[in-house]
N, CA, C and O atoms as a Tripos MOL2 file, in Angstrom:
@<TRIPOS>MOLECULE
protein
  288   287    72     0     0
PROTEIN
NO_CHARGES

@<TRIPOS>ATOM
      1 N          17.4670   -8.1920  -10.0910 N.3       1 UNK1
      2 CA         17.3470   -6.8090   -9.7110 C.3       1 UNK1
      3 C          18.7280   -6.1970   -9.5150 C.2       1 UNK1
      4 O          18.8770   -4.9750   -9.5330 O.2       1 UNK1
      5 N          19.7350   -7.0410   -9.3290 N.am      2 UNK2
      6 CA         21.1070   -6.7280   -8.8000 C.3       2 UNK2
      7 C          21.4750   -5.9680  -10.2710 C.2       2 UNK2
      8 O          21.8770   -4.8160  -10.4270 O.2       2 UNK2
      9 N          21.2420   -6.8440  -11.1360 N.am      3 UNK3
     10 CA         21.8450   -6.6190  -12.6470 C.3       3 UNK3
     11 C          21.1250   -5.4850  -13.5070 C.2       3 UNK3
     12 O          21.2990   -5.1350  -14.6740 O.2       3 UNK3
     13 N          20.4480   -5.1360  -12.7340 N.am      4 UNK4
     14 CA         19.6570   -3.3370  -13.3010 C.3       4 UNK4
     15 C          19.5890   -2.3660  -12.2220 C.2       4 UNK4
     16 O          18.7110   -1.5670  -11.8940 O.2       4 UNK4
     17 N          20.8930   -2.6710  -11.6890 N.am      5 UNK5
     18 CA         21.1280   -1.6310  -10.5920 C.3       5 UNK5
     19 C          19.5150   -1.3100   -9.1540 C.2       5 UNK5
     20 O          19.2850   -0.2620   -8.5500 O.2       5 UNK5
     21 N          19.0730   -2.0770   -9.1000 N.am      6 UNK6
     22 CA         17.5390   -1.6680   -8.0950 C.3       6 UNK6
     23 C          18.5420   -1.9820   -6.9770 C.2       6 UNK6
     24 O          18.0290   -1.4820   -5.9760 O.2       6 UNK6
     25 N          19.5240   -2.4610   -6.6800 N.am      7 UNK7
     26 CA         19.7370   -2.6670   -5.1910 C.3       7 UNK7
     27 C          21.0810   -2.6780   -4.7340 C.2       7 UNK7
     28 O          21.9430   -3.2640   -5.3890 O.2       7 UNK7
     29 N          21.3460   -2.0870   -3.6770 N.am      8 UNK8
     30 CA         22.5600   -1.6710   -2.9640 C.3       8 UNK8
     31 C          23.6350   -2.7710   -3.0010 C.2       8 UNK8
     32 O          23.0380   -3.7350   -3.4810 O.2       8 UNK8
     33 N          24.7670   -3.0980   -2.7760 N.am      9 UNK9
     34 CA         25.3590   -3.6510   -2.1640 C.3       9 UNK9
     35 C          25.0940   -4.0250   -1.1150 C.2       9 UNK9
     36 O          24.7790   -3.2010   -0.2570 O.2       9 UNK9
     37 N          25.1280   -5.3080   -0.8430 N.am     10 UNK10
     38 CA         24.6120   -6.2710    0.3610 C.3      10 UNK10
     39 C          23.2520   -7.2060    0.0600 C.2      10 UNK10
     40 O          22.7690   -7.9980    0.8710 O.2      10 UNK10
     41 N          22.7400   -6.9350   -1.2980 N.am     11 UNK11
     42 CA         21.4880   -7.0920   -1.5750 C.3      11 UNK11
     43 C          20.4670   -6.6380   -0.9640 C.2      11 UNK11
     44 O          19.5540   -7.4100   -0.6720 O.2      11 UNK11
     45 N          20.4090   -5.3400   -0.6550 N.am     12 UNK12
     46 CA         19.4530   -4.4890   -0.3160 C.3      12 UNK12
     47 C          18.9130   -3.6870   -1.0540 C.2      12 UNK12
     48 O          19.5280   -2.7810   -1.6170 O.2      12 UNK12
     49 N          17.3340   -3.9580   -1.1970 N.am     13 UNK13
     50 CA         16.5800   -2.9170   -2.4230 C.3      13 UNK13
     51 C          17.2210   -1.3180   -2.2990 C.2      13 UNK13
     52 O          17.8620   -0.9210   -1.3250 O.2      13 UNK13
     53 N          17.0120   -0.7910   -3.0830 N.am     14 UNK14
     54 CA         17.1920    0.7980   -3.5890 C.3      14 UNK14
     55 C          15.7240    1.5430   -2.7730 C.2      14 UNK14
     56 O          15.5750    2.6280   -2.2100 O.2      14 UNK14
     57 N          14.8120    0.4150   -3.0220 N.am     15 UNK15
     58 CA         13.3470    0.9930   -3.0150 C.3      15 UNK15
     59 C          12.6340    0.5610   -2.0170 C.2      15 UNK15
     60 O          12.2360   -0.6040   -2.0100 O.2      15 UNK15
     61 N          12.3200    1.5340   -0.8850 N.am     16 UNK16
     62 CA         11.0930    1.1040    0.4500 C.3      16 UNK16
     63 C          10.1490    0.2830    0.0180 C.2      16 UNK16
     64 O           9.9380   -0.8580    0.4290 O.2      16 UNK16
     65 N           9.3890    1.0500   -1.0860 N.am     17 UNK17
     66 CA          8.0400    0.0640   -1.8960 C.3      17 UNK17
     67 C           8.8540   -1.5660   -1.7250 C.2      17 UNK17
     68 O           8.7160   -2.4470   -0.8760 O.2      17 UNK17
     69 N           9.6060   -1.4760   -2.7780 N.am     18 UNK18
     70 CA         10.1510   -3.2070   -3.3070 C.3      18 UNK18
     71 C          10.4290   -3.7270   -1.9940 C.2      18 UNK18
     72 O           9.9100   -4.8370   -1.8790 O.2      18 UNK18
     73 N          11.1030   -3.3280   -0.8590 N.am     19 UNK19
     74 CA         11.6740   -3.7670    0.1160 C.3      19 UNK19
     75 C           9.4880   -4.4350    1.3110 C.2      19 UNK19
     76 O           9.0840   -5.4820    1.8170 O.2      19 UNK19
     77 N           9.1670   -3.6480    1.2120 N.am     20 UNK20
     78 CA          7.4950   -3.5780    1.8330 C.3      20 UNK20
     79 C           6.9230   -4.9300    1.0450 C.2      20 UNK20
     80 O           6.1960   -5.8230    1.4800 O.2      20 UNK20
     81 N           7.4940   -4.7630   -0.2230 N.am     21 UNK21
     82 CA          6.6720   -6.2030   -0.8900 C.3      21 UNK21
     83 C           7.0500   -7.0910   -0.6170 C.2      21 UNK21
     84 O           6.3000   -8.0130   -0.2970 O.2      21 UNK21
     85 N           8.8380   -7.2520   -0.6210 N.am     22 UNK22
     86 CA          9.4900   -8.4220   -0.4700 C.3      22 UNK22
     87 C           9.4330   -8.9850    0.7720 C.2      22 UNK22
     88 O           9.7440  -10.1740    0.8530 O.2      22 UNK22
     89 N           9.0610   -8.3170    1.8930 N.am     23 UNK23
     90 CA          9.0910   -8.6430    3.2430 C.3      23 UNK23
     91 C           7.3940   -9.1990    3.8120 C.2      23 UNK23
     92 O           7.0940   -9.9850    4.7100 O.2      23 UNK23
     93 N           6.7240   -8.5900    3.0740 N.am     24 UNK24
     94 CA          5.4220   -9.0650    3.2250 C.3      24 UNK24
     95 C           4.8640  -10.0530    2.6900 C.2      24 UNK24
     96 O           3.9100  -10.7180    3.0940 O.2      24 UNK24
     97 N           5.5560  -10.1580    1.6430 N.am     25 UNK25
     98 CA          4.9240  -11.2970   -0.1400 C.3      25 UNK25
     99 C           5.8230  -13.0510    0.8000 C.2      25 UNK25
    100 O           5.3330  -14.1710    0.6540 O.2      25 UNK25
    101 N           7.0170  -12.7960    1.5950 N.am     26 UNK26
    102 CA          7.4600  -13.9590    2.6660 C.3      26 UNK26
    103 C           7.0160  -14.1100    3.4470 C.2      26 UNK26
    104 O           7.3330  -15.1430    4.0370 O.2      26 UNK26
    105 N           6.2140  -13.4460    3.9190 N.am     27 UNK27
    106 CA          5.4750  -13.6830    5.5640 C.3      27 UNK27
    107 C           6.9880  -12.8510    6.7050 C.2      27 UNK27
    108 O           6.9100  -13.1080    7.9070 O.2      27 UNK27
    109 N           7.8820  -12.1860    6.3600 N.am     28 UNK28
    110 CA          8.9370  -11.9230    6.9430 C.3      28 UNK28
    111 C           9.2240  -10.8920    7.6740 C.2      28 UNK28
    112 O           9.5470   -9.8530    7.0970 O.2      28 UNK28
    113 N           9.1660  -10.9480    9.3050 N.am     29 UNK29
    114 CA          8.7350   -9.9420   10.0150 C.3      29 UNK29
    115 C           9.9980   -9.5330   10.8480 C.2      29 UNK29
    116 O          10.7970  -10.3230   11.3500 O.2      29 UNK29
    117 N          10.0460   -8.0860   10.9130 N.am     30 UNK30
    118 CA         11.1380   -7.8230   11.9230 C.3      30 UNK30
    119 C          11.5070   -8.2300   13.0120 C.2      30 UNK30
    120 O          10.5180   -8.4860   13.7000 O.2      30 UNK30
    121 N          12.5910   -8.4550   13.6130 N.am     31 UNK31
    122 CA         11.9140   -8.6120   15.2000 C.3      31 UNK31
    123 C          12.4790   -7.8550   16.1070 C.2      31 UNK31
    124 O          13.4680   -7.2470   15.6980 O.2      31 UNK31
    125 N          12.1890   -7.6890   17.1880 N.am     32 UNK32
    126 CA         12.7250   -6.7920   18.6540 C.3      32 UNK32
    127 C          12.1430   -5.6700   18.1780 C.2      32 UNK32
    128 O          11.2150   -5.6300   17.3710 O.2      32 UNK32
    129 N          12.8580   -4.4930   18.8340 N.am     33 UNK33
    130 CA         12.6330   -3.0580   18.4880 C.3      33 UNK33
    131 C          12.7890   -2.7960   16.8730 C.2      33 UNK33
    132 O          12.4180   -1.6530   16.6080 O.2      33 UNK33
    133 N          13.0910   -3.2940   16.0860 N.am     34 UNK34
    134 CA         12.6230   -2.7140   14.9650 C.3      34 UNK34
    135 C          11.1490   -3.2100   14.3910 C.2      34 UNK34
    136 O          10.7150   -2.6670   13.3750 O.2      34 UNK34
    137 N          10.4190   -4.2030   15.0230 N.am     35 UNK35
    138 CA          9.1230   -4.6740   14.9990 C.3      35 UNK35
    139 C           8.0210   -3.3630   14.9040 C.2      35 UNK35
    140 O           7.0100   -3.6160   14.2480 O.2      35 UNK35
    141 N           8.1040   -2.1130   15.4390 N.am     36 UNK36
    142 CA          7.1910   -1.5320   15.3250 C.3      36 UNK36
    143 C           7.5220   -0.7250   13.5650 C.2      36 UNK36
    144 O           7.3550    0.4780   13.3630 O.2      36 UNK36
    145 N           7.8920   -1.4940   12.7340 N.am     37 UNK37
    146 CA          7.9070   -1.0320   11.3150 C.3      37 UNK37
    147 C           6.9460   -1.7360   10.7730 C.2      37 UNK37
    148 O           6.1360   -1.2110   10.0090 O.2      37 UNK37
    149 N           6.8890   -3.5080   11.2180 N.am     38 UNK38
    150 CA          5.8510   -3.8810   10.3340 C.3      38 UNK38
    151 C           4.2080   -3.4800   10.0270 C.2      38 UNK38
    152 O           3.5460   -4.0640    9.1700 O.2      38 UNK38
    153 N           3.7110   -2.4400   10.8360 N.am     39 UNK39
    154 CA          2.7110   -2.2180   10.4170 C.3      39 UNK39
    155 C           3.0500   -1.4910    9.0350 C.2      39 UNK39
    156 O           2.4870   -1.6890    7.9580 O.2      39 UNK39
    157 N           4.0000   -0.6870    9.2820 N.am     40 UNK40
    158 CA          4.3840    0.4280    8.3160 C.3      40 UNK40
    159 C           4.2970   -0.6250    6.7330 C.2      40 UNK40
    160 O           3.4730   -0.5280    5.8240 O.2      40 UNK40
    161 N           5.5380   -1.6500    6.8700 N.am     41 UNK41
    162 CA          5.6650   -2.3980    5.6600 C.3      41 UNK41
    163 C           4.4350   -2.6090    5.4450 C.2      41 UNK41
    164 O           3.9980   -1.9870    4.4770 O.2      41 UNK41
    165 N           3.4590   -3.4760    6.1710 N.am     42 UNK42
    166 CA          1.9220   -3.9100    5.5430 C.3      42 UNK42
    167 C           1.5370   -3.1020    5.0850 C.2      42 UNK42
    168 O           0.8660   -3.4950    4.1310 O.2      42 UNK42
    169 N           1.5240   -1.6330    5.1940 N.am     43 UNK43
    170 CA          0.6400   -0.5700    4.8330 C.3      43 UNK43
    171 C           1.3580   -0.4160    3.2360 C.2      43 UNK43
    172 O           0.7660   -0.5660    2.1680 O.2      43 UNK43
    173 N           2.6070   -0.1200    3.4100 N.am     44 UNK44
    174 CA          2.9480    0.5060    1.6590 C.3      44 UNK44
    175 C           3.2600   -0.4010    1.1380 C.2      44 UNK44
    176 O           3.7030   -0.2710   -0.0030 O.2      44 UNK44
    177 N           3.1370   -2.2530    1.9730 N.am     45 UNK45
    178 CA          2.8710   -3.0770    0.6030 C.3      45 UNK45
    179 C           1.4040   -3.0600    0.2160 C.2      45 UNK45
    180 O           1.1650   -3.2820   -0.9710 O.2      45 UNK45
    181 N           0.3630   -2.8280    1.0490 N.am     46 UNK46
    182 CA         -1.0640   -2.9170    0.6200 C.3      46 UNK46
    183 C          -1.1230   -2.1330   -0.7440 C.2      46 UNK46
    184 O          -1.6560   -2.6180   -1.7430 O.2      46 UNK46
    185 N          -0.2650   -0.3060   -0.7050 N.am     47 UNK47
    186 CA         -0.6580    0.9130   -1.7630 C.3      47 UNK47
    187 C          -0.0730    0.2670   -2.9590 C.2      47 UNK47
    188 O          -0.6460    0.1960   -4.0450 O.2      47 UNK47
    189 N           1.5660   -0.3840   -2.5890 N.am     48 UNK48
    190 CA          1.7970   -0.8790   -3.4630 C.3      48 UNK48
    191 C           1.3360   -1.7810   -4.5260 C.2      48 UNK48
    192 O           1.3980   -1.5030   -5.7230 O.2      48 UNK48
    193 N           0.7570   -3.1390   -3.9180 N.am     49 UNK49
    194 CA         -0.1260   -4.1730   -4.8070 C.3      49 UNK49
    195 C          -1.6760   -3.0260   -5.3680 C.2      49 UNK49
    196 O          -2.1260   -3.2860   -6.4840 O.2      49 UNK49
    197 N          -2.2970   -1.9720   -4.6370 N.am     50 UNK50
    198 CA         -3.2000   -1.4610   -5.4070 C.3      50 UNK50
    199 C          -2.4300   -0.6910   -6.6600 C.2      50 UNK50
    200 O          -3.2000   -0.5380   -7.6090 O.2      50 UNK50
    201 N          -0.9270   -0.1040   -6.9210 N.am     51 UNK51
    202 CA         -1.1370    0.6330   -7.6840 C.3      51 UNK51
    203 C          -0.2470   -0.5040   -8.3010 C.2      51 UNK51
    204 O           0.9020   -0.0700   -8.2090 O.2      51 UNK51
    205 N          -0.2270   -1.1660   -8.6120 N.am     52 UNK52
    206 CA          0.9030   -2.4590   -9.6640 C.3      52 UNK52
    207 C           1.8770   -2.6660   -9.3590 C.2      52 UNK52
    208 O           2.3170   -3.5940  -10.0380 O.2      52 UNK52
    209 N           2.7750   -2.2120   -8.4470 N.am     53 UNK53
    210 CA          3.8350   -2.6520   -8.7870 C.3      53 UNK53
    211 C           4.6720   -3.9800   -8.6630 C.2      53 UNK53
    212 O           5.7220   -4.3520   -9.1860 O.2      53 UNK53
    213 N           3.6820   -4.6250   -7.6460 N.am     54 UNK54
    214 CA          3.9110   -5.8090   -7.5900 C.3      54 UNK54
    215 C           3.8920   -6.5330   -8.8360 C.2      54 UNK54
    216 O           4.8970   -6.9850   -9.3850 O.2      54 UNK54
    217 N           2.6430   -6.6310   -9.2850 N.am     55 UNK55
    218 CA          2.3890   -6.9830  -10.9770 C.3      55 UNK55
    219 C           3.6040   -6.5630  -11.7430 C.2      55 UNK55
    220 O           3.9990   -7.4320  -12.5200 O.2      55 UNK55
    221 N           4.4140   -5.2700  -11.7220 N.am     56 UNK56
    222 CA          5.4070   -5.1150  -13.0080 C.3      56 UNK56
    223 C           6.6470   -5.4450  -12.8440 C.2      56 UNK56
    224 O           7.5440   -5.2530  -13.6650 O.2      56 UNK56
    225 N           6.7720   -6.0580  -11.5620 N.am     57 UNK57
    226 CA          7.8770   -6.6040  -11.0420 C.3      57 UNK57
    227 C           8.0810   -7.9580  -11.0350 C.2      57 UNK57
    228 O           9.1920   -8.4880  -11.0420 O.2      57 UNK57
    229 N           6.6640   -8.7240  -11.0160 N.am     58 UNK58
    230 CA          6.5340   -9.7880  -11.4830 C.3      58 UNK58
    231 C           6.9810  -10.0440  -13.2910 C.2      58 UNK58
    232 O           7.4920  -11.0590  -13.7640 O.2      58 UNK58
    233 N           6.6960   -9.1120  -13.8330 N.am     59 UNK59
    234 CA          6.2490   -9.3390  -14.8920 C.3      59 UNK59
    235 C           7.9440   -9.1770  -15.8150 C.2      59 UNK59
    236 O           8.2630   -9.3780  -16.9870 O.2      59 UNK59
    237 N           8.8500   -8.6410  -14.3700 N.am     60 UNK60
    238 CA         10.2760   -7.7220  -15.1020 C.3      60 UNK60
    239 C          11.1020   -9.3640  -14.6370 C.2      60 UNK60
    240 O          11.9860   -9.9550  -15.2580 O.2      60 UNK60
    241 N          10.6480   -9.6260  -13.7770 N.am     61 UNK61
    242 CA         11.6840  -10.6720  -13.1150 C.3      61 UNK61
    243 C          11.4970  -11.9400  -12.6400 C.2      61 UNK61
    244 O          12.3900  -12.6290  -12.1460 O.2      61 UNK61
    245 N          10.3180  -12.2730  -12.7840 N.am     62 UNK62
    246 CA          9.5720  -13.5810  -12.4230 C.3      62 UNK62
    247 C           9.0080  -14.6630  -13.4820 C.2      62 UNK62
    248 O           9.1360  -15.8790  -13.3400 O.2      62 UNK62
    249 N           8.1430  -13.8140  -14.9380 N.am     63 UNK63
    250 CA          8.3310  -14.6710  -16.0510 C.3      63 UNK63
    251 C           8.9040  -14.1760  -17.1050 C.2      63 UNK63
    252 O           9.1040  -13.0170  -17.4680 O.2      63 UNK63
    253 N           9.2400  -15.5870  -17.7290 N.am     64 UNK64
    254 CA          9.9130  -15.2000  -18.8990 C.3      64 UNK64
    255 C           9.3930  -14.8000  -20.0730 C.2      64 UNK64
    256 O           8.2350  -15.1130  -20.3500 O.2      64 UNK64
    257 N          10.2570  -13.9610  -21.0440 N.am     65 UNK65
    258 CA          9.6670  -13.3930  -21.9760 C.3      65 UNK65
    259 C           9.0960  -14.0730  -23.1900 C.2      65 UNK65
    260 O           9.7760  -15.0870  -23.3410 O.2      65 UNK65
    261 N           8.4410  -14.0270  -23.8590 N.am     66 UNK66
    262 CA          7.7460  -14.6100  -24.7820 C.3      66 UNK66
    263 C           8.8870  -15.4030  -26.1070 C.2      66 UNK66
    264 O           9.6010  -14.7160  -26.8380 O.2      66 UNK66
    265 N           8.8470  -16.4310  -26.1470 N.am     67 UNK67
    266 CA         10.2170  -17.1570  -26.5850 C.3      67 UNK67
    267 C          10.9640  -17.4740  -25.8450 C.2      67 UNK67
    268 O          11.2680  -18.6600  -25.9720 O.2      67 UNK67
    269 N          11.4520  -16.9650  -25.0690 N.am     68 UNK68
    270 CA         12.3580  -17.4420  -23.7520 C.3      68 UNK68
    271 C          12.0610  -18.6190  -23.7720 C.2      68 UNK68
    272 O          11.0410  -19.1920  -24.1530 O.2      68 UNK68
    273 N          13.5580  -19.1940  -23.0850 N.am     69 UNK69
    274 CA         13.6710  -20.2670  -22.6550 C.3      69 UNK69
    275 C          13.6820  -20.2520  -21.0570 C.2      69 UNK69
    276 O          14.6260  -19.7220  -20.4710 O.2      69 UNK69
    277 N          12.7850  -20.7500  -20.4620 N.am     70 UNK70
    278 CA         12.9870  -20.7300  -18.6770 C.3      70 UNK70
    279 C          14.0270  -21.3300  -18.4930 C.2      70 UNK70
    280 O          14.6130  -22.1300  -19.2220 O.2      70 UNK70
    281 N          14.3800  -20.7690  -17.0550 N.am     71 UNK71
    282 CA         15.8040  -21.7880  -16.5930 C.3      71 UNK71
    283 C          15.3470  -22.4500  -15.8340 C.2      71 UNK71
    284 O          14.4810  -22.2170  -14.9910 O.2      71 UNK71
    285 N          16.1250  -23.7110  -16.1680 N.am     72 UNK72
    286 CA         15.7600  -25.0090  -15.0050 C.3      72 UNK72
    287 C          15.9370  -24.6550  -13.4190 C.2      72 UNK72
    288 O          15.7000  -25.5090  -12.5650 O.2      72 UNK72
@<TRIPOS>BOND
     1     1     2 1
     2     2     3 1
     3     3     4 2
     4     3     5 am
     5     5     6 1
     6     6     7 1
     7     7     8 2
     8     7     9 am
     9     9    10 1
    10    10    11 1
    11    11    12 2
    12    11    13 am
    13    13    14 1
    14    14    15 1
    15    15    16 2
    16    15    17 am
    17    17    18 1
    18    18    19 1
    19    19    20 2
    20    19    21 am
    21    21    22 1
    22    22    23 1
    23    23    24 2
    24    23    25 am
    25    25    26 1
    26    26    27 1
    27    27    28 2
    28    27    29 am
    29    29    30 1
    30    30    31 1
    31    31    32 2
    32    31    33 am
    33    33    34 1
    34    34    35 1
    35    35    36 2
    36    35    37 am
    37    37    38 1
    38    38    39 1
    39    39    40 2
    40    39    41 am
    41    41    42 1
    42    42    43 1
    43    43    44 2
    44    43    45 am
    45    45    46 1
    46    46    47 1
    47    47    48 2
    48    47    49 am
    49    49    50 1
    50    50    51 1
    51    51    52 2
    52    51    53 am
    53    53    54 1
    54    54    55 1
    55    55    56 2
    56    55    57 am
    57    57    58 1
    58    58    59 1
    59    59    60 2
    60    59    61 am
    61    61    62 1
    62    62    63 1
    63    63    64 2
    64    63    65 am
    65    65    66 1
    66    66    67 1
    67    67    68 2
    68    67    69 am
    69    69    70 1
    70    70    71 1
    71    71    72 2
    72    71    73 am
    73    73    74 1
    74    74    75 1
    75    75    76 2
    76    75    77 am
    77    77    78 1
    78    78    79 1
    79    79    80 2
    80    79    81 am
    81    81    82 1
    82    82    83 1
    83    83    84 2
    84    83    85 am
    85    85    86 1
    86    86    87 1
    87    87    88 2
    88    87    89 am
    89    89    90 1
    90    90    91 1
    91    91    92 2
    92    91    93 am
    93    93    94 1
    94    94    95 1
    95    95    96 2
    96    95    97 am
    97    97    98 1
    98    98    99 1
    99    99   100 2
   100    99   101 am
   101   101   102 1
   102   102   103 1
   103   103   104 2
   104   103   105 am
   105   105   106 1
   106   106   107 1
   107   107   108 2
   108   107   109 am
   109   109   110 1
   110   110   111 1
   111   111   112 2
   112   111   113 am
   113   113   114 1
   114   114   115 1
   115   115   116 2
   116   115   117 am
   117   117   118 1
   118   118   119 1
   119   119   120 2
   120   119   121 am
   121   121   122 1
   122   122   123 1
   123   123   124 2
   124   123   125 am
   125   125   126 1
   126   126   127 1
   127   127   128 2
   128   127   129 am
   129   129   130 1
   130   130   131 1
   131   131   132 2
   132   131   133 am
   133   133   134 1
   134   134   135 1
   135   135   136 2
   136   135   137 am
   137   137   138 1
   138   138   139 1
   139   139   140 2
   140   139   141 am
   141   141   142 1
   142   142   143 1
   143   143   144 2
   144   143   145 am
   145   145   146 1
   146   146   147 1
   147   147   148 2
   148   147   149 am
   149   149   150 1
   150   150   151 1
   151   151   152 2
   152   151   153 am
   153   153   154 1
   154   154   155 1
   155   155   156 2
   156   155   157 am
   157   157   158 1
   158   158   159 1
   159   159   160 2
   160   159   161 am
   161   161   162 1
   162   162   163 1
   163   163   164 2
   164   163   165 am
   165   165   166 1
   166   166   167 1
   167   167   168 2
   168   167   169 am
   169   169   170 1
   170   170   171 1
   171   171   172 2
   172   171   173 am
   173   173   174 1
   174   174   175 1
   175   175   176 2
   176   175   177 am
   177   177   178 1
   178   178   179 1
   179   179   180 2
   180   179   181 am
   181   181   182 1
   182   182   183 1
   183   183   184 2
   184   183   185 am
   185   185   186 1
   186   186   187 1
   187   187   188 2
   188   187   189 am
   189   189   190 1
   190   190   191 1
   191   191   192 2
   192   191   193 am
   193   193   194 1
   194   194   195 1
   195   195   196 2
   196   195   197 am
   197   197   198 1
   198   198   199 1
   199   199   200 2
   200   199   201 am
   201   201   202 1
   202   202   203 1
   203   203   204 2
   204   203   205 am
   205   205   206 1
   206   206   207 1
   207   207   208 2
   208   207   209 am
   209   209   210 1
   210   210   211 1
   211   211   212 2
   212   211   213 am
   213   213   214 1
   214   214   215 1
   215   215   216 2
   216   215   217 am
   217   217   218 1
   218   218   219 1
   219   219   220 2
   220   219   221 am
   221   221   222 1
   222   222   223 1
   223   223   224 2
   224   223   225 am
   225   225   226 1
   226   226   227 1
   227   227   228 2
   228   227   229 am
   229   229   230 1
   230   230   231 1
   231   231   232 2
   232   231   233 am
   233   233   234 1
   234   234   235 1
   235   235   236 2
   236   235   237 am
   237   237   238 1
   238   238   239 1
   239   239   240 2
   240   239   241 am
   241   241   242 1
   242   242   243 1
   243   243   244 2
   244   243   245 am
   245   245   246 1
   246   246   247 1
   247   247   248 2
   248   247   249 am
   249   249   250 1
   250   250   251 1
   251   251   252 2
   252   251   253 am
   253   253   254 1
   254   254   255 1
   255   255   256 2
   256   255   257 am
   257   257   258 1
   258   258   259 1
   259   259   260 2
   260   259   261 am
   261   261   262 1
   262   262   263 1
   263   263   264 2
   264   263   265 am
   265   265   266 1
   266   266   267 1
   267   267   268 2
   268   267   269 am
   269   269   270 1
   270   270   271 1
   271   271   272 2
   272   271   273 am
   273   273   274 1
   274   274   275 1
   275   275   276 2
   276   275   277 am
   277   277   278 1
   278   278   279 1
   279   279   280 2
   280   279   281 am
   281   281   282 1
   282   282   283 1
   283   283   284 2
   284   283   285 am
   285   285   286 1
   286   286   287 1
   287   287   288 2
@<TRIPOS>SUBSTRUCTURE
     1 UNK1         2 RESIDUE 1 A UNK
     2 UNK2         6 RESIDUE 1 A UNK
     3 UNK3        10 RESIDUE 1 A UNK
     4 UNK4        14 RESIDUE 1 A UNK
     5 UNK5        18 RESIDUE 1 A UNK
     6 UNK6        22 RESIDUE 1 A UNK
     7 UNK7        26 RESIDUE 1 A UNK
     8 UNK8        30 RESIDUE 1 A UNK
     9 UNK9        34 RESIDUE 1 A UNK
    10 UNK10       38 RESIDUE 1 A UNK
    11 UNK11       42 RESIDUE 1 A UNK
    12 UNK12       46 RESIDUE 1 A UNK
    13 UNK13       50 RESIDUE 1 A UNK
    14 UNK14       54 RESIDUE 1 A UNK
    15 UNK15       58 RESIDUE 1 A UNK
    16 UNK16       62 RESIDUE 1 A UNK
    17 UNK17       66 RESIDUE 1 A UNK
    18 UNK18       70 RESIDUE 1 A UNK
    19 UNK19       74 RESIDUE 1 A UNK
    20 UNK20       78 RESIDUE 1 A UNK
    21 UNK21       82 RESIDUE 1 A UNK
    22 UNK22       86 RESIDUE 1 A UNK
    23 UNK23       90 RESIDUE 1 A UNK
    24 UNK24       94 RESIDUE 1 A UNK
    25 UNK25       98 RESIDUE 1 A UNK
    26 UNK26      102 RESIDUE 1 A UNK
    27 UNK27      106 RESIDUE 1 A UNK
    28 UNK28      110 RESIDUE 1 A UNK
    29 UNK29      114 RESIDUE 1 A UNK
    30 UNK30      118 RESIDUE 1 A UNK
    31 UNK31      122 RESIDUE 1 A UNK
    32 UNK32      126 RESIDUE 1 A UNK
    33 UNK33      130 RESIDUE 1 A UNK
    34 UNK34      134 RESIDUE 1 A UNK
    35 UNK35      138 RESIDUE 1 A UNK
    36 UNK36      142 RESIDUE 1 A UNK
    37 UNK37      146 RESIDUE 1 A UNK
    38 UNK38      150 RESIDUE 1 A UNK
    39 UNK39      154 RESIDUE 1 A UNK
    40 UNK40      158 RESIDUE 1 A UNK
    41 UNK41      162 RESIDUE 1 A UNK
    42 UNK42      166 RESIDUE 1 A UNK
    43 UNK43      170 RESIDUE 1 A UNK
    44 UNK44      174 RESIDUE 1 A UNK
    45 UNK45      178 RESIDUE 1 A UNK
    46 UNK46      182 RESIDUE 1 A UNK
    47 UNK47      186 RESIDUE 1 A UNK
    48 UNK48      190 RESIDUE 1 A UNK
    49 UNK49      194 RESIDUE 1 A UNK
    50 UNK50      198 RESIDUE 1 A UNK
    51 UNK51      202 RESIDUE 1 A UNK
    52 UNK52      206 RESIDUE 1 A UNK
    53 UNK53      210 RESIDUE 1 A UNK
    54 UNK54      214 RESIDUE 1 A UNK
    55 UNK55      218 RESIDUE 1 A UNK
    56 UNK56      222 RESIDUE 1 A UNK
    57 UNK57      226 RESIDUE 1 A UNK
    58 UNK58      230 RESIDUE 1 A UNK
    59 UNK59      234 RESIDUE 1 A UNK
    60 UNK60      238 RESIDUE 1 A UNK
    61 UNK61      242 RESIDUE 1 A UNK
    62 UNK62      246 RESIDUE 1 A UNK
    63 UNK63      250 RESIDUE 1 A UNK
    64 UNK64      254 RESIDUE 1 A UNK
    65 UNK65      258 RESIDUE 1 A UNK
    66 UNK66      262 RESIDUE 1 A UNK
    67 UNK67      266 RESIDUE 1 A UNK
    68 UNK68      270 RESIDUE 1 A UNK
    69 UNK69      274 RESIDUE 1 A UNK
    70 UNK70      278 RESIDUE 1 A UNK
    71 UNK71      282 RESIDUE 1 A UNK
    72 UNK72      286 RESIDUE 1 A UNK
């Protein structure tokens, strides 16, 4: 994602959505006072996995393309 520009310096997504998936899809929860976000994340990762984007993100960066060679 670094290498198609989606994310800041520091490795921080560009995108709330991507950031809601990535934190939820780990089990990975805030803690202290910024804890009252995770409902928030559960919620726009839920809209998210209904409208795909989980799926096209999988599909951009998780497998390989048809011929590809996977990396070990």
């Amino acid at each position: 994602m670094a290498a198609d520009g989606a994310m800041k310096e520091g490795l921080q997504t560009k995108s709330f959505v991507h950031t809601a998936l990535m934190t939820v899809g780990t089990d990975t929860f805030l803690p202290g006072p910024a804890r009252v976000l995770n409902p928030l994340l559960k919620t726009v990762a839920w809209f998210a996995r209904k409208a795909g984007v989980d799926r096209r993100l999988e599909a951009k960066y998780l497998r390989p393309s048809q011929g590809a060679v996977a990396a070990a």
